[in-house]
C-alpha positions in Angstrom: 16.7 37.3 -47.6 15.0 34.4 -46.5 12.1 34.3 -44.1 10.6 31.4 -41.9 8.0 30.8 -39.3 9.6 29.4 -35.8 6.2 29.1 -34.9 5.3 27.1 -37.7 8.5 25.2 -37.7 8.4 24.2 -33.7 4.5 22.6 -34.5 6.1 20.7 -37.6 9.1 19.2 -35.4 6.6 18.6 -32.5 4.8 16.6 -34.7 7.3 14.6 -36.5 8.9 14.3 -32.6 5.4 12.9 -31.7 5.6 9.7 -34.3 8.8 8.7 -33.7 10.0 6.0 -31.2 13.0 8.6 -29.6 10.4 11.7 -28.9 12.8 13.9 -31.2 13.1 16.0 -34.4 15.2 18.9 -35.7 15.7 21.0 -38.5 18.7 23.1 -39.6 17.2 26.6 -40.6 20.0 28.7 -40.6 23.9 27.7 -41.0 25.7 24.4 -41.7 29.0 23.1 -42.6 30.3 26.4 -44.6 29.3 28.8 -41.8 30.1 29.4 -38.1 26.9 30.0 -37.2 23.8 26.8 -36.6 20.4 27.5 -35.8 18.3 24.6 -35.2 14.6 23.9 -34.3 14.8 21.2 -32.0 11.7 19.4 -30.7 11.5 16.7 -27.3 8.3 15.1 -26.4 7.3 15.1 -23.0 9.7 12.8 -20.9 12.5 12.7 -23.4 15.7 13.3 -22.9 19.0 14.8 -25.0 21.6 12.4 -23.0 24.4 14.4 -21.1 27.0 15.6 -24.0 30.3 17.9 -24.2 29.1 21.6 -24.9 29.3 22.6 -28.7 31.2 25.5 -27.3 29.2 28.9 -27.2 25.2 28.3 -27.2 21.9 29.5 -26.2 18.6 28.0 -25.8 15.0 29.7 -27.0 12.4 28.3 -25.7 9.4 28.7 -28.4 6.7 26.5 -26.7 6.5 23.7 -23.5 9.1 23.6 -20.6 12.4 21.8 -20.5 15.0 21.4 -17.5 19.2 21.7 -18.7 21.4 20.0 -16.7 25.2 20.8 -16.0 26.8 18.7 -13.0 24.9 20.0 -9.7 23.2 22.5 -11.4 19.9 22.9 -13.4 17.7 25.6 -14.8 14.2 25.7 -16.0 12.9 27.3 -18.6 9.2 27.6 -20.5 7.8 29.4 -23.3 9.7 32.6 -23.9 12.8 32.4 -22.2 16.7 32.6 -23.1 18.8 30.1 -21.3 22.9 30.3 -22.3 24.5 26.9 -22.5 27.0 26.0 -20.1 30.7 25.0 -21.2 30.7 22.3 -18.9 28.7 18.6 -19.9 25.1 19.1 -20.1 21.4 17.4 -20.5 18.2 18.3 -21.4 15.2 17.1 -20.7 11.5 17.8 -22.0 9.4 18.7 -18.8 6.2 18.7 -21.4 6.5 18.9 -25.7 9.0 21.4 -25.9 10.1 22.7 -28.7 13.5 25.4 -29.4 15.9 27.4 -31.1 19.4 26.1 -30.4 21.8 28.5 -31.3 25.4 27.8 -31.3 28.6 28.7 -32.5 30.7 26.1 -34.6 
């Protein structure tokens, strides 16, 4: 079994977000290239933007602190602290409404 700290991991990648010039950071903490499964803490400063991409196919978003907006087309959703947002298939953004830091969870 292994064990890890979101919490601690989302104030690491915040801070390593923080010194560098794009406003992001993210670490791998569960799956990889053998496994069909990724988990990733990913961390935006405030203002920063993941630019409009293809979906990875299946995907959720956990928000573990701060407040981002994902885009699809027309559409946008917000989410804060605490909340569960399911990728859309279709192109989407995100962008860091304030330091946000969260789980991306999706299915390779």
């Amino acid at each position: 079994m292994d064990k890890k700290s979101l919490t601690a991991l989302a104030r690491q990648q915040l801070k390593l977000a923080a010194g560098t010039s794009s406003g992001r950071s993210s670490q791998t903490v569960y799956g990889g290239h053998r496994r069909s499964l990724r988990q990733t803490v990913v961390a935006l400063a405030a203002g920063q933007k993941m630019a409009e991409h293809d979906s990875p196919g299946e995907g959720t978003l956990f928000i573990l602190s701060g407040k981002l907006s994902l885009v699809s087309g027309e559409d946008s959703w917000k989410g804060s602290s605490g909340d569960f947002l399911v990728l859309p298939s279709d192109r989407h953004s995100v962008e860091a409404l304030e330091d946000v830091a969260f789980l991306l969870t999706v299915a390779m």
